[in-house]
Structure formats: C-alpha cells, structure tokens
C-alpha positions in Angstrom: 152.5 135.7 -65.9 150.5 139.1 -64.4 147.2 138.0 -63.5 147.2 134.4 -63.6 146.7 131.7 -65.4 146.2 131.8 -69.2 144.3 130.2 -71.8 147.1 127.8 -73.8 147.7 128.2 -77.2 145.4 131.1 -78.3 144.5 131.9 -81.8 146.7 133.3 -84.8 146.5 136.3 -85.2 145.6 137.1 -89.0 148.6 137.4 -91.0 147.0 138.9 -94.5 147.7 142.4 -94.9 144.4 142.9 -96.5 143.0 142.7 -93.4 144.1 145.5 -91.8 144.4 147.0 -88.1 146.3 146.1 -85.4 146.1 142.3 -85.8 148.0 142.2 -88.5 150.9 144.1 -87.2 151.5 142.6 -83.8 154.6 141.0 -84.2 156.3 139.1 -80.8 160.0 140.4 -79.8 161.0 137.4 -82.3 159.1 139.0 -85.4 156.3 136.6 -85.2 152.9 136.9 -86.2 152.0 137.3 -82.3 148.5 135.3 -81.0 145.6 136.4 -78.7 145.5 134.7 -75.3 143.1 135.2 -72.5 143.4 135.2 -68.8 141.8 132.2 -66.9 142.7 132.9 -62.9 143.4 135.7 -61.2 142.1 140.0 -61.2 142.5 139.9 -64.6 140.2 136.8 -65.7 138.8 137.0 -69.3 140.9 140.0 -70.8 142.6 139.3 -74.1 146.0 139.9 -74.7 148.6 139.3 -77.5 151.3 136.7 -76.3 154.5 135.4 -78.0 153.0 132.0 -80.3 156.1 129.9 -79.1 155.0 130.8 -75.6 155.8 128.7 -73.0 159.1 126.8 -74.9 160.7 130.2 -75.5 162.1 133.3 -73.4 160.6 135.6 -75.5 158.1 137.8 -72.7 156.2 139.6 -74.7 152.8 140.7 -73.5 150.4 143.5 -74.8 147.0 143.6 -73.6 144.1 144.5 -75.8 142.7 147.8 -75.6 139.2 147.7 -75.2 138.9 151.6 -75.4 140.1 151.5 -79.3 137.7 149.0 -80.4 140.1 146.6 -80.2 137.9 143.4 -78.8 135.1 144.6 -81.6 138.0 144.1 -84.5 139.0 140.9 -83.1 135.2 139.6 -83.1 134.6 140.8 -86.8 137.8 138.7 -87.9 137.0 135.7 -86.3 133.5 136.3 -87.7 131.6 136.6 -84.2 129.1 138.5 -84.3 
C-alpha cells in the first residue's frame, strides 16, 4: 500500500443514485460500489482514498485518492452528515 498503513474496512460509499457526485460512481476494478479508506502511517497519514470493499481477501488494486481540490472531502462530509 503507498503510504502506509490504512484504516480497515472503511465506509460504503453511497450507492443511491439520487445522491449524486462522484460517490456514487466509484466503482472498484470488480464493478463494486468502491469504499473510502484513510491512511494511518506513513507521508500520507489522514488522506482519504477510495479502495476496493473486498480489500485485503482480493487482488483487486484499485486505489484513487480523493481530490481535495474538487471539493471532494466537503461532498463526502455532507453525505455522512458531518458538518
């Protein structure tokens, strides 16, 4: 894993098209809804990233790191209802 450690599990990301945005769309290389994980250890500690939900008891690599430019942390917060 770049950057260290992560944070097991993660959250779902939201699956309901009426939500909108990039959280619904993420989809892992297997066509899953993919979930948002963040970085424990290492130069990258505390950014958020989308990570495969079957992750670690599958191949399946994929990785996209949230954007923080694109208001991308701000969406997440609003759908989990942090405010």
């Amino acid at each position: 894993m770049v950057g260290g450690r992560i944070q097991g599990g993660g959250s779902s990301a939201p699956s309901s098209s009426s939500r909108g945005g990039m959280y619904s769309t993420t989809k892992c290389n297997y066509g899953l809804d993919a979930v948002v994980r963040i970085v424990e250890q290492g130069p990258n500690v505390g950014s958020k990233f989308f990570g495969c939900p079957k992750w670690p008891d599958t191949e399946c690599n994929f990785l996209k790191w949230i954007d923080y430019n694109n208001g991308d942390d701000l969406r997440f917060q609003i759908l989990n209802g942090k405010q």
